[in-house]
C-alpha positions in Angstrom: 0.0 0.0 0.0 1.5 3.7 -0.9 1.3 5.7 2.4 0.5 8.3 0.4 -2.8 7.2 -1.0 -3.7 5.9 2.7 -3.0 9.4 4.1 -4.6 11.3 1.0 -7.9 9.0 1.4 -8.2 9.2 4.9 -7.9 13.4 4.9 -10.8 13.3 2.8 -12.9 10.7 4.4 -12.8 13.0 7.5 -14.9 15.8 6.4 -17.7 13.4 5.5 -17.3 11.3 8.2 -17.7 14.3 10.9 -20.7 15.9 8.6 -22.1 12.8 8.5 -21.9 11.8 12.3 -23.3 15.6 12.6 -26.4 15.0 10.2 -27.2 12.0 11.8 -27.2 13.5 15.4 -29.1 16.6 14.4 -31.1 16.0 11.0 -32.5 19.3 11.5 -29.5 21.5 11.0 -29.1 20.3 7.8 -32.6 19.9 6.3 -32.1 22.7 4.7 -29.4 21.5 2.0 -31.7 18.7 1.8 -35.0 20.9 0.8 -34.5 21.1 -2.8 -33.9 18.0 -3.4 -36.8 16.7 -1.6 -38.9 19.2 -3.6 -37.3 18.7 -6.9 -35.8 15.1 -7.0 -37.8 13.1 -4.9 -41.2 13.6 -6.8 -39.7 12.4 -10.1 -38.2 9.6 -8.0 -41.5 8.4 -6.6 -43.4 7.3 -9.4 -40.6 4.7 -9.7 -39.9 4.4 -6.1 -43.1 5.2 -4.0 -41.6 4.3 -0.7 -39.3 6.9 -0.6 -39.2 9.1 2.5 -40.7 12.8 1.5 -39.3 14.8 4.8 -36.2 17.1 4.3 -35.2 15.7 7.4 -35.4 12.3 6.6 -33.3 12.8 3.7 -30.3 14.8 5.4 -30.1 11.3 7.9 -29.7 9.2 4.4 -27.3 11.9 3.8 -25.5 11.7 6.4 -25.5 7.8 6.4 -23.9 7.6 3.1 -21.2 9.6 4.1 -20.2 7.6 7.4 -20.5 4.6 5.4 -18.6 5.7 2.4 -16.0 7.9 4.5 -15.2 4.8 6.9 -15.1 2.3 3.3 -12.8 5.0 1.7 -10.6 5.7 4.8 -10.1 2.0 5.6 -9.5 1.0 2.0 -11.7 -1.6 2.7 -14.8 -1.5 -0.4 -13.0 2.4 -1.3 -14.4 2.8 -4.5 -17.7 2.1 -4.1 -17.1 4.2 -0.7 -16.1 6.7 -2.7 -19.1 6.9 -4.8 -21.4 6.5 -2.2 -20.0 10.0 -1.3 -20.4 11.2 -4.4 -24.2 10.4 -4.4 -24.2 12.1 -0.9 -22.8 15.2 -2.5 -25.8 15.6 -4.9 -28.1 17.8 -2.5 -25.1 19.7 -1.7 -24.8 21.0 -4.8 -28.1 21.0 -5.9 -28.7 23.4 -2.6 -25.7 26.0 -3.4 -26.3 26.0 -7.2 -23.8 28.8 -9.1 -25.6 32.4 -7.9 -24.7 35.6 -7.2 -24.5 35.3 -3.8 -20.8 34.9 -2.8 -21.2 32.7 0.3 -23.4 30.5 -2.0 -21.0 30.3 -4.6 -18.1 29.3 -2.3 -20.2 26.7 -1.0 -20.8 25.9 -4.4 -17.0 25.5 -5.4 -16.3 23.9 -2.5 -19.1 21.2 -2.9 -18.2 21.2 -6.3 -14.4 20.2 -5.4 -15.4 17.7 -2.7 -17.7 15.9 -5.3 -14.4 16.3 -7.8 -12.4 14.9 -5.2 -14.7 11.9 -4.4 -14.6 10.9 -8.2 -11.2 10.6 -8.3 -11.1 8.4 -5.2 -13.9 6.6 -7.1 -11.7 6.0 -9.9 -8.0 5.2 -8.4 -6.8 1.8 -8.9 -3.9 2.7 -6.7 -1.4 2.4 -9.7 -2.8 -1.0 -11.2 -4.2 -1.6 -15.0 -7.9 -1.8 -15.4 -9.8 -4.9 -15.4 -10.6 -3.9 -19.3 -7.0 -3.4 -20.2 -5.5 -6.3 -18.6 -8.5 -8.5 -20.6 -7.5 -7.2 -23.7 -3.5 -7.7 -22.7 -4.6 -11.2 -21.7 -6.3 -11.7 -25.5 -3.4 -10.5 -27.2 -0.8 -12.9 -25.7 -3.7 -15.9 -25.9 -3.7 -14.8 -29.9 -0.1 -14.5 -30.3 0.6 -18.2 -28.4 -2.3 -19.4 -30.9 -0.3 -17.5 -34.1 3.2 -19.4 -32.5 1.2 -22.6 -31.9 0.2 -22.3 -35.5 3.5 -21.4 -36.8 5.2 -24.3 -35.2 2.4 -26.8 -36.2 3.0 -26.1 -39.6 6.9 -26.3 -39.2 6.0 -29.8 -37.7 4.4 -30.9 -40.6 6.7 -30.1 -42.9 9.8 -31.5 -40.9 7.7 -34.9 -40.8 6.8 -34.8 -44.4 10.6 -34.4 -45.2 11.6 -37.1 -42.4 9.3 -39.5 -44.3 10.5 -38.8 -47.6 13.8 -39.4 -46.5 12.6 -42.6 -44.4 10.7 -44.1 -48.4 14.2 -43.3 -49.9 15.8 -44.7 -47.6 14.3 -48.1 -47.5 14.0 -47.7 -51.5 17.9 -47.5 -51.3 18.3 -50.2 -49.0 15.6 -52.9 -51.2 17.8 -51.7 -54.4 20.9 -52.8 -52.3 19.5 -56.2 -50.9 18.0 -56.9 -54.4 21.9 -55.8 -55.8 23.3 -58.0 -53.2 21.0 -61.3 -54.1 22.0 -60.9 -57.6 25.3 -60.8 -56.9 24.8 -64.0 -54.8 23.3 -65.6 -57.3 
């Protein structure tokens, strides 16, 4: 493990898992980055989803859920990725709640939310210095093919080699009847 991407995931795991421990404690306090979303999202949402929970409220304790869940998966290393992008669901009323304005406190909270969700994607996306599953499939083909094409190759050589060593083998007895047949005569 690089103690560098342990210390780096671990920094940013703290911010959500203390705003998460708070939105769980005191739902209230943070209803309000949760209101548009539960106006705008949720409505949309229930006609595929009826059961899901209409109160502002309600929805900053999911919030706040994710975020100790995904903050403790992402700090530990332990299921990071999908930590990480449980996070970056969590960050969705965030931004949806400090949208680009005029308002200069709203717009830093915008940036900032904007960053964090940034940063959480990029967690969601490190594979701590190893290929892809897709690349090393398509590495793994091309070495297959090419022991197939040398397989191949060889198979051929083989068969040629054996077709010589036969010829060879029919002259060779040819030449050794014509000298038993020489040597009777000569006998005889």
């Amino acid at each position: 493990m690089n103690p560098f991407r342990v210390a780096t995931r671990a920094m940013l795991a703290s911010y959500f898992v203390v705003n998460g421990v708070k939105a769980l404690k005191e739902p209230e306090e943070y209803a309000d980055e949760t209101q548009q979303f539960a106006e705008s999202v949720v409505p949309l949402a229930k006609n595929a989803v009826p059961q899901l929970p209409e109160t502002a409220s309600t929805w900053a304790m999911i919030r706040g859920g994710l975020q100790v869940v995904g903050g403790v998966a992402l700090a530990t290393g332990k299921g990071r990725r999908l930590g990480a992008l449980l996070l970056t669901t969590s960050m969705v009323p965030s931004l949806l709640a400090s949208g680009p304005t005029g308002d200069p406190d709203k717009r830093d909270d915008f940036l900032r939310n904007l960053a964090l969700t940034g940063a959480t994607l990029i967690a969601a996306g490190d594979l701590q210095g190893r290929p892809s599953v897709s690349y090393r499939l398509a590495e793994s083909r091309k070495r297959a093919e090419k022991r197939k094409q040398i397989a191949q190759k060889a198979s051929a050589r083989g068969k040629a080699r054996g077709k010589i060593q036969a010829n060879m083998r029919n002259k060779a007895r040819g030449a050794t009847k014509a000298a038993t047949k020489v040597g009777k005569n000569a006998t005889s």
